[in-house]
N, C-alpha and C positions, 0 to 999 in steps of 0.2 A: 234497851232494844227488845221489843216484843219478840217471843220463843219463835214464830213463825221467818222474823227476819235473821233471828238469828240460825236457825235451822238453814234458813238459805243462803246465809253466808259462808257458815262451816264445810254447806256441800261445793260450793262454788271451791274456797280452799282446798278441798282435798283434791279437786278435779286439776288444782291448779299446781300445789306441790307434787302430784298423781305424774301429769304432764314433763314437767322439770326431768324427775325420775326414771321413767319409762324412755323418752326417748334420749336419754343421756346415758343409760345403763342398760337398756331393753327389759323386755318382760320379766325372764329368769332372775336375773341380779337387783329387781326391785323389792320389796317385801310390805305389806298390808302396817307393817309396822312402824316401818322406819316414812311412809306417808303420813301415818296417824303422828310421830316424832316432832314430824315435820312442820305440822299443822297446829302443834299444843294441844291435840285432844288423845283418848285413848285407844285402842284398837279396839273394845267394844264398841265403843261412840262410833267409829267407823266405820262398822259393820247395821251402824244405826239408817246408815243414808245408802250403803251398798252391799251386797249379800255376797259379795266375794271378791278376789282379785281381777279377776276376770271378767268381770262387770267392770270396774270401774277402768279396767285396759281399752275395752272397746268402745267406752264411752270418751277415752282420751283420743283414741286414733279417728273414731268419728270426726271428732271438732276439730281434730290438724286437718284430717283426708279434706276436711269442706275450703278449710282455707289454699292449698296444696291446689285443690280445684280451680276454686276462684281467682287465685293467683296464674295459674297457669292459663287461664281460658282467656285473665286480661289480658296477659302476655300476646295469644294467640290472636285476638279483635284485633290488638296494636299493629302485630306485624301482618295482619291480613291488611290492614289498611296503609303499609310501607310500599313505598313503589322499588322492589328487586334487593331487599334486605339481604345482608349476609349472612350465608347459612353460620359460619360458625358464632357469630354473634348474638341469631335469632338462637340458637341453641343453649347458647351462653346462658342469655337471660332464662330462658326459661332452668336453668342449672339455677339458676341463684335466689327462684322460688323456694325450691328444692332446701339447696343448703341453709338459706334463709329461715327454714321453720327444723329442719333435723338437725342438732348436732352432730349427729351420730347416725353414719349409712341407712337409709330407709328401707333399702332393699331389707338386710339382715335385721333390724328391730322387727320388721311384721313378720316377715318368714321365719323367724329363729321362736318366734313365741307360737306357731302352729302346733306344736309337737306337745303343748300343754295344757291346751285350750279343747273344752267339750266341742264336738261333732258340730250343736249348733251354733257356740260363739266360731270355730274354727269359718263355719260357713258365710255368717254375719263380714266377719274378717276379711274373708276374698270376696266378697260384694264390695265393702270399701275400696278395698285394693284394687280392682278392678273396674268400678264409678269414679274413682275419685283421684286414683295414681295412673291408671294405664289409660285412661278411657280419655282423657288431656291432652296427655303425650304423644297419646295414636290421632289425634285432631292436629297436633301439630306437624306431626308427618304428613299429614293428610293434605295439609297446603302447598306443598311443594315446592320449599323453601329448600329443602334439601333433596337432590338427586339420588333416588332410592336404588341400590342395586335391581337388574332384573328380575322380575316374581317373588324380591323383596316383599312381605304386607308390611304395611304401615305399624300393624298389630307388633307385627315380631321385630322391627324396627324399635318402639317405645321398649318393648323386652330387652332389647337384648343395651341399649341406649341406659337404662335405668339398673342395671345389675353389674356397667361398667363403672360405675359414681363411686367406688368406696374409696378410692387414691383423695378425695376429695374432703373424706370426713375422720382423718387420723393424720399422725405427723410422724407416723414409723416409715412410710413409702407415699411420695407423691411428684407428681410429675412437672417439671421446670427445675428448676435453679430453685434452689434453700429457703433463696432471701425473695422470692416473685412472690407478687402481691395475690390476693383469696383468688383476687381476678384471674391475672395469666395465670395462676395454675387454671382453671376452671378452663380458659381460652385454650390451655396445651392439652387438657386432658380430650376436651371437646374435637381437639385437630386429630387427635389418635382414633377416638370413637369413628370418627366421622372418616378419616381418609387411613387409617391403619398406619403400620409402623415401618412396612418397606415400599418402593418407590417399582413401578411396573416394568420391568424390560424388555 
């Protein structure tokens, strides 16, 4: 393999074991080390393709945030093109983009690595975070598939919508029956978000 292919395979790997890492563990609990480990090469060698951790963080959340996107925006075509789709279901799917690409709460992976990250990756950060996670989410409220409380935005609907998700990404509390499939949890947690936990009198 010529040095140039293999240059671009080793970076592809680290981006890929980088991935695995980071959002299974988040930023803090991952280490430049146990990537390079991971990859069969050295932690100099790693630092040959990226000049820190923090580099090669933002360059993992970039490539989910695109898919995150992508996925969510199909999701959104589809049901714009549904004749009176069901909110909890349209929500659903769009939930299983979500847990589809994060093992592990999204909310808390991006927001727990802020407090680590320099001024401009922190900034880089909530550009994604806000192109790529909120800016989808808020489109999909946006089609009025679901009945927005009054002076509800659509903005703080995807907010408060995506920082409800974490019963979804651990098995210490989550919502349904023990034995309910990824789905109905995802459908019960979605009924909660969506119509809250006590009945109006």
């Amino acid at each position: 393999m010529k040095r140039e292919e293999q240059l671009s395979h080793t970076h592809a790997a680290i981006l890929q074991a980088a991935r695995e890492q980071f959002l299974a563990r988040g930023y803090q609990a991952t280490s430049t080390r146990e990537i390079a480990k991971e990859v069969g090469i050295t932690q100099p060698a790693l630092y040959h393709h990226f000049s820190d951790k923090e580099v090669i963080f933002l360059e993992v959340i970039k490539s989910v945030g695109e898919e995150v996107q992508q996925g969510i925006l199909a999701v959104n075509d589809r049901l714009a093109a549904t004749d009176q789709p069901d909110p909890v279901e349209a929500l659903a799917a769009v939930t299983e983009v979500l847990t589809g690409v994060h093992p592990r709460d999204v909310f808390t992976v991006i927001h727990s690595s802020f407090r680590f990250l320099k001024p401009e990756n922190k900034r880089q950060l909530g550009m994604v975070f806000m192109q790529d996670y909120l800016g989808p989410l808020q489109k999909f409220f946006e089609l009025g598939i679901v009945t927005l409380q009054p002076g509800l935005s659509a903005q703080d609907a995807a907010s408060f919508y995506l920082t409800s998700l974490s019963p979804l990404f651990n098995s210490f509390h989550h919502v349904g029956p023990a034995d309910a499939s990824q789905h109905d949890q995802t459908l019960a947690l979605i009924r909660l978000i969506l119509f809250g936990v006590a009945v109006k009198k």
